[in-house]
LUMGUGU-108368 format. One record per residue (C-alpha): residue number from 1; x, y, z. Coordinates in steps of 0.25 Angstrom, whole numbers, padded with zeros to 4 digits. Layout:
residues N
 zakol  east north    up
   NUM     X     Y     Z
...
This chain:
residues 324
 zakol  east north    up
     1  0072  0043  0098
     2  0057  0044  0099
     3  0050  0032  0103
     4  0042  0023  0095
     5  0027  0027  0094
     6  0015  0017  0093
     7  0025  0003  0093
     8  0014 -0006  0091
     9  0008  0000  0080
    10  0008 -0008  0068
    11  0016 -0001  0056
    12  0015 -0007  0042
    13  0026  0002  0035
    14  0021  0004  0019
    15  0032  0012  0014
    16  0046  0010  0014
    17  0059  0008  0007
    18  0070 -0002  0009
    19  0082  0001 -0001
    20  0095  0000 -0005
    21  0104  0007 -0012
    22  0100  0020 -0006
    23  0105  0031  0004
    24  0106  0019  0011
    25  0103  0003  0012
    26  0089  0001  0018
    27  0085 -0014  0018
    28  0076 -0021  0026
    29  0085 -0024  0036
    30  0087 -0008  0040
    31  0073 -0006  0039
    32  0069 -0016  0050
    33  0079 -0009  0059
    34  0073  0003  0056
    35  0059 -0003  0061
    36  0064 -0011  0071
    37  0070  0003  0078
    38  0058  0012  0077
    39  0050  0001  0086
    40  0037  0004  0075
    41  0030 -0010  0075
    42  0031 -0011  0059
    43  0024 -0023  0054
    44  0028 -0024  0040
    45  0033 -0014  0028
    46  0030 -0012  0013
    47  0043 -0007  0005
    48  0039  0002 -0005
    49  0048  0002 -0019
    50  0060  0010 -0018
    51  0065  0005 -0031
    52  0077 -0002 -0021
    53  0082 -0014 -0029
    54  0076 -0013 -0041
    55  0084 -0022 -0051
    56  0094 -0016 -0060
    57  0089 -0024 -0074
    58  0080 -0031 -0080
    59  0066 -0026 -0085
    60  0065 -0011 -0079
    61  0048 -0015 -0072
    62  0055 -0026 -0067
    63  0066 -0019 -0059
    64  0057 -0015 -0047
    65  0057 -0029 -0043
    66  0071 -0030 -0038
    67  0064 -0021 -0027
    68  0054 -0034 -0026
    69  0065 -0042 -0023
    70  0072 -0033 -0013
    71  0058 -0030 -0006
    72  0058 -0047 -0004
    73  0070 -0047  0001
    74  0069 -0036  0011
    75  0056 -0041  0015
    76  0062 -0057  0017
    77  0074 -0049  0027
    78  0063 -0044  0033
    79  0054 -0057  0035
    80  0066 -0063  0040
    81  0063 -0056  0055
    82  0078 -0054  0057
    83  0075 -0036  0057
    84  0062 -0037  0063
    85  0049 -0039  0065
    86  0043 -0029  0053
    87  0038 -0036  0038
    88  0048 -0026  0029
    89  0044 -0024  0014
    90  0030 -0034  0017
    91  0025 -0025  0008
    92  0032 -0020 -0005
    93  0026 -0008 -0015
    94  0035 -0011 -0029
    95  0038 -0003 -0041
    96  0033 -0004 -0054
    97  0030  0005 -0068
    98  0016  0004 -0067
    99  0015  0008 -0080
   100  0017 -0003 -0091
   101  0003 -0009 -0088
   102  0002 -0025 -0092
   103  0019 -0026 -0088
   104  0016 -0021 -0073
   105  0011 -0036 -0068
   106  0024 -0041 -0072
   107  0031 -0031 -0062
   108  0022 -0033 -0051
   109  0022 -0048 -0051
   110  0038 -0047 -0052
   111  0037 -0035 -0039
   112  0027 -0046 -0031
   113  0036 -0058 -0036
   114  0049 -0053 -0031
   115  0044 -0045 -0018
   116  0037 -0058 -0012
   117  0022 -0054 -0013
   118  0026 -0042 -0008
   119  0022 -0032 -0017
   120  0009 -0022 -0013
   121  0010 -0013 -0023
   122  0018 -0002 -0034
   123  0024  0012 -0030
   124  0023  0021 -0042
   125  0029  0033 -0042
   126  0024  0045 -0047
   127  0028  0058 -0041
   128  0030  0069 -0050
   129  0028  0083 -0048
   130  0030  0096 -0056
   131  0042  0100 -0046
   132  0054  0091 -0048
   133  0059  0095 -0034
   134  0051  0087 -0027
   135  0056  0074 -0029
   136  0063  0074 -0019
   137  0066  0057 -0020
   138  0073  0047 -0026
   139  0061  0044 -0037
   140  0060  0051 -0051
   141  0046  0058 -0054
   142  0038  0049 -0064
   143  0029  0054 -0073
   144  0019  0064 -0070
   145  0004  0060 -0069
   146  0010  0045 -0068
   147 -0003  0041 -0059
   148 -0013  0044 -0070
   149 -0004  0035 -0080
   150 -0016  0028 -0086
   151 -0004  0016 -0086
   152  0001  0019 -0072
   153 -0013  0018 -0068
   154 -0016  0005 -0074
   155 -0002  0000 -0066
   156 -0009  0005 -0053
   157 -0021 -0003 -0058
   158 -0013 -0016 -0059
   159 -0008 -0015 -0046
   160 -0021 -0015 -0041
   161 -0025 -0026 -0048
   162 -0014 -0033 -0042
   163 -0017 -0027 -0026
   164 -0005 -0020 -0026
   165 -0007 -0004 -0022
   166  0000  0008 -0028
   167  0009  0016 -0021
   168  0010  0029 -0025
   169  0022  0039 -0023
   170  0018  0054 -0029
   171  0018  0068 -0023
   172  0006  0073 -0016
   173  0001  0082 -0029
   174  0002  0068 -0038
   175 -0010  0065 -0030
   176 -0024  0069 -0040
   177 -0015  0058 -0048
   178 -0015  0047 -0039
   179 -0030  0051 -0037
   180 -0034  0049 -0052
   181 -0026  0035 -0051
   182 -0033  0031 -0040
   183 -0048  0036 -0044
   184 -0044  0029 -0059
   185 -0038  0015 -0053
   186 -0046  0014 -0038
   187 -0044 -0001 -0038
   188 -0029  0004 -0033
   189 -0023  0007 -0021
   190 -0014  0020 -0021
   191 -0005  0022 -0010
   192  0001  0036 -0010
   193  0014  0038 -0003
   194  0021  0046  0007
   195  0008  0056  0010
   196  0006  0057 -0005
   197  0019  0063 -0008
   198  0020  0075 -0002
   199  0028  0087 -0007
   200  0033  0098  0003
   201  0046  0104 -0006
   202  0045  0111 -0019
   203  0033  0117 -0023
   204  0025  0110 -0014
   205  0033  0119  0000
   206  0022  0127  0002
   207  0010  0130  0013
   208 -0001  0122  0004
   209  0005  0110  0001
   210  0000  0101  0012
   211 -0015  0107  0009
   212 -0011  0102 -0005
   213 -0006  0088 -0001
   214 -0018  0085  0007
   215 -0028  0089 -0004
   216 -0021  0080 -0012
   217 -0020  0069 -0002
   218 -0036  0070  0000
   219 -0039  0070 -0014
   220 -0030  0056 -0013
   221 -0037  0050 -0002
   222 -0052  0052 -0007
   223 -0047  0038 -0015
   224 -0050  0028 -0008
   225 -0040  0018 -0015
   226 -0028  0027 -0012
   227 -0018  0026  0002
   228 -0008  0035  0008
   229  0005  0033  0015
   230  0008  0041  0025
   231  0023  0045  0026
   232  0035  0047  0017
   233  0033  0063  0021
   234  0050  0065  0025
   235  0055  0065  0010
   236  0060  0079  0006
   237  0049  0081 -0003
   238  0040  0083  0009
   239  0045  0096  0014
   240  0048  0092  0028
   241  0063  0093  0026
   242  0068  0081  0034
   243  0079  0080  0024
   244  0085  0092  0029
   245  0085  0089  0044
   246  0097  0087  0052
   247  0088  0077  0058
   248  0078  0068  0058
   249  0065  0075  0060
   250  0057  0075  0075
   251  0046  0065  0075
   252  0038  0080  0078
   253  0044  0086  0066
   254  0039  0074  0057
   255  0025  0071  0064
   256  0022  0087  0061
   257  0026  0085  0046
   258  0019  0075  0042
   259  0005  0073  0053
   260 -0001  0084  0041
   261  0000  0073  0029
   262 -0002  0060  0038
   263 -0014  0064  0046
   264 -0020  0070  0031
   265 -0017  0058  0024
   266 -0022  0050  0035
   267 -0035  0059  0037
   268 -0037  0058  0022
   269 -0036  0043  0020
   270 -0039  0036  0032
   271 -0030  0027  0039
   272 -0035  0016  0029
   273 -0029  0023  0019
   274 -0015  0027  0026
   275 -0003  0019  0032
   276  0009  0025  0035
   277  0023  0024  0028
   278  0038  0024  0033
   279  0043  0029  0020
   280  0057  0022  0026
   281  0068  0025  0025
   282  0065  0037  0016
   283  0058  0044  0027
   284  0069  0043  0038
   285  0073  0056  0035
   286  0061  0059  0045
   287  0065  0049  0055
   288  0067  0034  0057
   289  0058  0025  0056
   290  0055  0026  0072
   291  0051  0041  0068
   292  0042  0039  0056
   293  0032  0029  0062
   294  0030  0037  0077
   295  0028  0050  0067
   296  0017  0042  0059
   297  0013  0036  0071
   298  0014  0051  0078
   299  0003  0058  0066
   300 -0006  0045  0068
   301 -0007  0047  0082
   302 -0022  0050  0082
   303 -0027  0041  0074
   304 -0035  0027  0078
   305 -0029  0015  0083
   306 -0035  0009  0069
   307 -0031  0020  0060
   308 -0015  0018  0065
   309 -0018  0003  0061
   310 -0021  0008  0048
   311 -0012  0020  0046
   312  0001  0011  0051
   313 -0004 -0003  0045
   314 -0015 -0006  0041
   315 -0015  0001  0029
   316 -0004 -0002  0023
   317 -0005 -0019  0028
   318 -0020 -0017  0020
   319 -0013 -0009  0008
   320  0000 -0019  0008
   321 -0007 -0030  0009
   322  0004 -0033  0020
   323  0001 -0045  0031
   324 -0005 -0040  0045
C-alpha cells in the first residue's frame, strides 16, 4: 500500500456520490471510512445528484427532493463527528428539469428547503452523441442540442439569478454548445465535469482524439464564466480500460493516463478555474480513495504552493460557496 502524499494539503472534495440501492449501499457512514483510511486531510464535500432517493410519487419536478432530504440527513450523520472529522454533503448540486420556466422556483426553493441551505447549484445532463455506444452509464441520452434550448437556457439563467452554479455533465464534442450557452447567458457559472466528458471507445479510439478534445477544451476555457473538474477519467467511456483489469490500476499506470488532460485543462484554465474531483465511488475502479488524491496530487506536483490551494480547495470553497 502506497503512502499518503502531501497529508496536510487541504482537499475540499466537489464531486461525489453517496447512494443506495446500488451495486452496493454507500452512505455517509462508509464514505468517512473511506476518507479516514486514505490519511488525505479532506475538509468538507459536495454531493453531486445521483437521483438516490428520489421519492416514488407525487409531482414528477418534485420527486428530486427526496434526494434533498437524504443529502440532510447524510450531512446531519456526518456533523454528528461520530466518522470523522471531514464536512460530508456541505455542499450539494440537485436536479431539476430546467425547462418549464416560471415552475423552476418552486422546485429550487423545495431542493434548498429540504437540503438545510445546502443547495449550490443543478446538474443537467445532457450527453448525447451520434454513436449510442458510448454511453457507457447508468444515464439515458437527453435531447440532442439541449444547451441551446432557448427554455433550458432561461433555466440556467434563473439559477444564476438565484447564485446557484450549473453543473454540466456532456461529452467532450458537446462543448461548442456549452460555449454558445455560456457567451448567450454570461451572468452563469458553468461547471463542466469529469475533464469535459471525455470519449476514448467507439469512434472516438483513434490517434487524433486528444488533439481533438483539447481544441475543444480551449475553445471552453477562453469563457471566462466557465470552470473545469478535473477527474472522473476511469469510467469505461474513456478508453483506459480499468474495467477490464484483474486489478486495480498502479498509481504509474493512472498518473500516465490522465497527466495529458489534468495538466491541459489546468494550463488552459488556470488554477482559479480548476478544482479537483473524487468522482467516488464511481472511480474506485481506478483505486481507492487513498490512490486517487496521491495521483492528482502526483500530476500537480509542480505547480505553486498557491495554485494547489486552489486546484484542491479553493476553487471549489469560492464556487460552493462552502465555509473556510
Amino acid at each position: 500500500m502506497s503512502a499518503t502524499l502531501e497529508p496536510d494539503l487541504a482537499i475540499v472534495d466537489c464531486h461525489h456520490h453517496l447512494w443506495h440501492p446500488h451495486a452496493e449501499r454507500y452512505y455517509a457512514d462508509s464514505f468517512h471510512a473511506d476518507i479516514e483510511a486514505s490519511g488525505h486531510r479532506v475538509l468538507s464535500t459536495v454531493y453531486i445528484e445521483a437521483s438516490a432517493m428520489n421519492r416514488a410519487a407525487g409531482p414528477v419536478a418534485l420527486r428530486s427532493v427526496g434526494e434533498a432530504e437524504f443529502v440532510a440527513g447524510m450531512a446531519a450523520m456526518s456533523a454528528s463527528g461520530g466518522f470523522g472529522a471531514t464536512r460530508v454533503c456541505a455542499g450539494f448540486v440537485g436536479a431539476a428539469d430546467l425547462s418549464p420556466g416560471a415552475a423552476l422556483d418552486e422546485v429550487l426553493d423545495a431542493l434548498q428547503q429540504a437540503s438545510g441551505g445546502r443547495l449550490r447549484g443543478i446538474r443537467g445532463s445532457t450527453i448525447w452523441d451520434a454513436d449510442a455506444s458510448v454511453n457507457t452509464g447508468t444515464r439515458p441520452f437527453g435531447p440532442r442540442g439541449r444547451l441551446l434550448d432557448p427554455q433550458f437556457q432561461a433555466g440556467i439563467a434563473c439559477l444564476a439569478r438565484r447564485g446557484l452554479v450549473y453543473d454540466a455533465w456532456l461529452y467532450y464534442p458537446q462543448l461548442p454548445e456549452l460555449c454558445a450557452a455560456a457567451d448567450a447567458l454570461p451572468q452563469a457559472s458553468f461547471v463542466v465535469n469529469h475533464c469535459a466528458g471525455l470519449l476514448g471507445i467507439g469512434p472516438y479510439a483513434r490517434s487524433d482524439n486528444f488533439a481533438q478534445w483539447r481544441r475543444l477544451v480551449a475553445e471552453a476555457a477562453r469563457r471566462p464564466n466557465v470552470l473545469m473538474k478535473l477527474g472522473g477519467l476511469a469510467g469505461r467511456r474513456t478508453g483506459f480500460g480499468y474495467e477490464s483489469l484483474p486489478a486495480p490500476p498502479t498509481l504509474e499506470h493512472i498518473v500516465a493516463d490522465w497527466r495529458p488532460y489534468v495538466e491541459s485543462c489546468i494550463e488552459l484554465f488556470g488554477a482559479e478555474r480548476c478544482m479537483f474531483e473524487s468522482n467516488y465511488p464511481v472511480d474506485r475502479v481506478a483505486g481507492d480513495y487513498r490512490q486517487l488524491w496521491n495521483a492528482f496530487k502526483t500530476i500537480a506536483a509542480p505547480a505553486s504552493a498557491a495554485e494547489k490551494a486552489a486546484l484542491f480547495s479553493g476553487t471549489a470553497t469560492r464556487t460552493y460557496r462552502l465555509a473556510a
